[in-house]
C-alpha positions as CSV (number, residue, x, y, z in Angstrom):
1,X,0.0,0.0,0.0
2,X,1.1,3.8,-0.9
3,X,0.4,6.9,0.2
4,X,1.6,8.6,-2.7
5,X,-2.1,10.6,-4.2
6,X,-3.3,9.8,-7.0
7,X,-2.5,11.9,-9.9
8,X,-5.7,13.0,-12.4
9,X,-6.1,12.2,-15.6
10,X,-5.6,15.3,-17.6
11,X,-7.5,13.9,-20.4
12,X,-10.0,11.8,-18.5
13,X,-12.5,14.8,-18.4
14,X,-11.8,15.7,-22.1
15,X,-12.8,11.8,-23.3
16,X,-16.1,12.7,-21.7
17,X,-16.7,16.2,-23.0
18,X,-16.4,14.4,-26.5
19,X,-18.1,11.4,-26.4
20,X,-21.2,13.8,-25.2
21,X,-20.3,16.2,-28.0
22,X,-20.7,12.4,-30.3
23,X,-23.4,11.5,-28.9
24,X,-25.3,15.1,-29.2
25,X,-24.1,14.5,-32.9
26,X,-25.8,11.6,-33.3
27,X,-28.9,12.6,-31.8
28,X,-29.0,15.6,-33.6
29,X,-28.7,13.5,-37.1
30,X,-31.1,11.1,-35.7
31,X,-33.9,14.0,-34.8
32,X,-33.4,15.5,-38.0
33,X,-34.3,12.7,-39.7
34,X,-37.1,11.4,-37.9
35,X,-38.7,14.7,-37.7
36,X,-38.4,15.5,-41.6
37,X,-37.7,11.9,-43.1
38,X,-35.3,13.7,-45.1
39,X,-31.9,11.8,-45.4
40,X,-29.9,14.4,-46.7
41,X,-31.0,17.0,-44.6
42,X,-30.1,15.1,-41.6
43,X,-26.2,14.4,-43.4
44,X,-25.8,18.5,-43.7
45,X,-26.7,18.3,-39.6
46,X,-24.0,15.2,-39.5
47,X,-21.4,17.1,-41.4
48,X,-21.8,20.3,-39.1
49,X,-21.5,17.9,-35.9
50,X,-19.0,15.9,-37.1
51,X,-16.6,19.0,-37.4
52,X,-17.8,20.4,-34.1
53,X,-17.1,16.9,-32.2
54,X,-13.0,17.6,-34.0
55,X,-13.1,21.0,-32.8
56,X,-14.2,20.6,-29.2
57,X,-11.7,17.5,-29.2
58,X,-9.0,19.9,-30.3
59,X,-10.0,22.7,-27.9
60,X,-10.5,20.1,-24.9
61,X,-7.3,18.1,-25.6
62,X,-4.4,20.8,-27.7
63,X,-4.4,17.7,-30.0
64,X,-6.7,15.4,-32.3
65,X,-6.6,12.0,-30.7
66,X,-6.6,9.6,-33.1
67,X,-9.7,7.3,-33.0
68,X,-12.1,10.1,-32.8
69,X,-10.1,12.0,-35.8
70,X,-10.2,8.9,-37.9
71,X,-14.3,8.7,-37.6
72,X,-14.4,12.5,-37.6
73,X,-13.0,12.8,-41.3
74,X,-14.7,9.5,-42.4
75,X,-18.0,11.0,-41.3
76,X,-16.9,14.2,-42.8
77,X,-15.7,12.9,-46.5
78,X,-19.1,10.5,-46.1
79,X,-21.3,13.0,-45.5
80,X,-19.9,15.7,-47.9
81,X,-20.2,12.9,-50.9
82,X,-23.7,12.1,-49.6
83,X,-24.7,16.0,-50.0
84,X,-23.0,16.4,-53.2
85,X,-24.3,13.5,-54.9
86,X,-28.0,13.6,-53.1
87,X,-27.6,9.9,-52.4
88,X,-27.9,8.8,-48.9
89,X,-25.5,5.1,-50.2
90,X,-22.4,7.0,-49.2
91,X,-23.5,8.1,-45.6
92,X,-24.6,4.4,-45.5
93,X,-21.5,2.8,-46.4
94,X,-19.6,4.9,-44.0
95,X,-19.9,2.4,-41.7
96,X,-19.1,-0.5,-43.8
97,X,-15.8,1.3,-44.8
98,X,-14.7,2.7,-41.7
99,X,-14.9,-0.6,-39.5
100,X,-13.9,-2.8,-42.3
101,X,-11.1,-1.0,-42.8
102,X,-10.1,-1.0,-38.8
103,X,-10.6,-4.9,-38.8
104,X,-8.2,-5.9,-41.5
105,X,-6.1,-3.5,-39.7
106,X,-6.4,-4.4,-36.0
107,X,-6.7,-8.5,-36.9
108,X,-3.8,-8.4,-39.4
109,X,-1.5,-7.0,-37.4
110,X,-2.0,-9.9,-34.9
111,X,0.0,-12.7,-36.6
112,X,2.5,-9.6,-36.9
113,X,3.0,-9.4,-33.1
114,X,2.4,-5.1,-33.9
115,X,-0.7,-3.4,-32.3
116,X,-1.6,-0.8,-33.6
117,X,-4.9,-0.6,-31.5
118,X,-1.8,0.4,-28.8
119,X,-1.1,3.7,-31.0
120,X,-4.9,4.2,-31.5
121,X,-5.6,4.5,-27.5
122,X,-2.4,4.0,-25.7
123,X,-2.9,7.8,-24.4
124,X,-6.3,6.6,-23.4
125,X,-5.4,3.9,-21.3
126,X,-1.7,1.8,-20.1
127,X,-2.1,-1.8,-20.6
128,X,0.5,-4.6,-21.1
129,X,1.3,-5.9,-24.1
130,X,-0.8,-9.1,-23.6
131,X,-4.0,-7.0,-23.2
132,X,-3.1,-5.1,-26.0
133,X,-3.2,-7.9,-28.1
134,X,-6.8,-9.3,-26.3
135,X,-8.2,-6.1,-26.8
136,X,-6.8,-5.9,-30.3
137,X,-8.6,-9.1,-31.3
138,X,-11.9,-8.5,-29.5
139,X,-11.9,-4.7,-31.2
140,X,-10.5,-6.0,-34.4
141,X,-13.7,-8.8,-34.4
142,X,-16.4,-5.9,-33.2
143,X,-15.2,-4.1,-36.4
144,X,-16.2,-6.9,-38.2
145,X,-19.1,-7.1,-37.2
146,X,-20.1,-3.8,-37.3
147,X,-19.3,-3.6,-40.9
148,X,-21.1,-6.9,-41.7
149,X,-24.3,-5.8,-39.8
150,X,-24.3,-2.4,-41.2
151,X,-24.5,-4.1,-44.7
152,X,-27.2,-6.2,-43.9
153,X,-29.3,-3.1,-42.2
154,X,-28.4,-0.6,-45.0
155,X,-29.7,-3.2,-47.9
156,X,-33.1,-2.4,-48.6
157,X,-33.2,-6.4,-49.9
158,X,-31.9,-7.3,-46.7
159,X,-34.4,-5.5,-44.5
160,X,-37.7,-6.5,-46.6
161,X,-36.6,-10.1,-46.4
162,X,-36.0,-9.8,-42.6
163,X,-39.2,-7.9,-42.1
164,X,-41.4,-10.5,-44.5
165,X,-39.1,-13.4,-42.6
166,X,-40.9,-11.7,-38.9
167,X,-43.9,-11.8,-41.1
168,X,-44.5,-7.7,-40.7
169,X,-45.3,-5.1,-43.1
170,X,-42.3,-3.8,-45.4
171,X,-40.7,-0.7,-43.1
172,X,-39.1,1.9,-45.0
173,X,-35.7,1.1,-45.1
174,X,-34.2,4.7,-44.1
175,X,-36.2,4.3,-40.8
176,X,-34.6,0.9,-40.2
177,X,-31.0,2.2,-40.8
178,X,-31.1,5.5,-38.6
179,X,-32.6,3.3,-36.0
180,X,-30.0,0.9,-36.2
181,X,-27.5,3.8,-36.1
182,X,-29.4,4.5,-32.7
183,X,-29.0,0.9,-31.2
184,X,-25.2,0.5,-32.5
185,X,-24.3,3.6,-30.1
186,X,-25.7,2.0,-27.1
187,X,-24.0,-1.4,-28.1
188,X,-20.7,0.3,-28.8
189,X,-21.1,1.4,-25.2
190,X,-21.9,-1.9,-23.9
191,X,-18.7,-3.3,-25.3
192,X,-16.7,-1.0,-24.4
193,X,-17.4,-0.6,-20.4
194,X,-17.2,-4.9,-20.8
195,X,-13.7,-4.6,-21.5
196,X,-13.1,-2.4,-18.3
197,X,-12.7,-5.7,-16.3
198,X,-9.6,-6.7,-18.5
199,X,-8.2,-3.2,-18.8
200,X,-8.1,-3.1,-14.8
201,X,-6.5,-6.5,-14.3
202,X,-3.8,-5.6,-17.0
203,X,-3.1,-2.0,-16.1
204,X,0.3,-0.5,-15.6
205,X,0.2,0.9,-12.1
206,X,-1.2,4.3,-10.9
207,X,-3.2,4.2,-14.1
208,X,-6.9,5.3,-14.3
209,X,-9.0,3.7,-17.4
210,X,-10.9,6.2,-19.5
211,X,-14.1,5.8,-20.7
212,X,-14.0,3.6,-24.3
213,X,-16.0,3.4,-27.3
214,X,-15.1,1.5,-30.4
215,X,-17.2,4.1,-32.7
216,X,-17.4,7.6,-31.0
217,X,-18.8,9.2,-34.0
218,X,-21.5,8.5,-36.4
C-alpha cells in the first residue's frame, strides 16, 4: 500500500466532454431525420456535428486524438459525398468502410505481433502488451461485425426479407437504418465498459482507465 495521491487524468475529463459532444451528434442526425424523413437533410446536420465533435476534441485536448479524428474525417468525406451527390449510399456505407477497414487493420497485425490498437488508445489507457493484443482481437472482431451488420441493415433487400421473414409489413428502409445507427451507439457502449474488467486486471500501475467506445462518431 502507498500513500503517494493519486495523480488525475488530464485527459479523463476531455474523453467525456467528447463522447457527449458524439453522442449530441448523433442525436441531432437522428432527430433530424425522424422529424423530416429527409436523409440528406439530416447528413448536412451530420457534417456540421462531425466538425464540431474535431473542434471541441482539439479545444479540450491541444491535439486530435486519433480514434475520434479517424471517424471524424470518415464521417466528414461520407457526409460531404452524400450531399454532393444527393444519395444517402455513401453516408450508409460509411460504416461498412470505416470498421472494415479498422478490422483488416487491428486483426492483421496480430500474426505480426504489432498493435496498432496500442497507437490508437495508448494515451487513453496503459495496458501490457498481452491485453493489447486481447483487446486488439476482441476490437478488431467488433469491427467486423459492425461492418457486416451495417450491410445487412443498410440493404433495402436485406431489410424487406428480414421484415417478411418476422412476417411484418415492409418498413421503409431509411427508418430501419437510422434506427439501427441508434441501437449501435448504445452497443458500442456496452462493449466497451465490458472490456473495463480486462483493462483493470492488465493495467500499468497508478493508471486510471478512460471511458471507451469502439465508434465515437457516427
Amino acid at each position: 500500500m502507498t500513500d503517494q495521491t493519486p495523480v488525475p487524468n488530464p485527459h479523463k475529463g476531455g474523453q467525456w466532454i467528447r463522447q457527449a459532444v458524439d453522442f449530441g451528434a448523433l442525436a441531432a442526425f437522428m432527430i433530424s431525420y425522424f422529424v423530416t424523413r429527409d436523409m440528406i437533410l439530416a447528413t448536412w446536420v451530420l457534417v456540421g456535428a462531425s466538425a464540431l465533435a474535431l473542434v471541441v476534441g482539439y479545444a479540450v485536448e491541444r491535439r486530435f486524438a486519433p480514434l475520434p479524428l479517424i471517424t471524424g474525417l470518415f464521417a466528414l468525406v461520407f457526409g460531404l459525398l452524400t450531399i454532393f451527390t444527393h444519395d444517402d449510399l455513401f453516408v450508409k456505407l460509411k460504416l461498412t468502410v470505416q470498421n472494415g477497414l479498422l478490422a483488416a487493420v487491428l486483426l492483421g497485425s496480430i500474426p505480426l505481433k504489432k498493435y496498432p490498437f496500442k497507437a490508437l488508445l495508448g494515451s487513453a489507457i496503459r495496458v501490457n502488451d498481452a491485453a493489447w493484443r486481447t483487446l486488439t482481437l476482441r476490437y478488431g472482431l467488433y469491427f467486423l461485425t459492425v461492418a457486416i451488420l451495417n450491410e445487412v441493415f443498410r440493404s433495402p433487400q436485406a431489410v424487406t426479407a428480414l421484415w417478411h421473414a418476422l412476417g411484418r409489413d415492409t418498413p421503409n428502409p431509411n427508418d430501419v437504418w437510422t434506427g439501427f445507427r441508434g441501437v449501435l451507439w448504445i452497443a458500442a457502449s456496452v462493449f466497451g465498459l465490458s472490456q473495463v474488467p480486462l483493462i483493470m486486471r492488465n493495467m500499468i500501475k497508478d493508471e486510471e482507465p478512460g471511458p471507451i467506445s469502439p465508434d465515437p462518431g457516427l
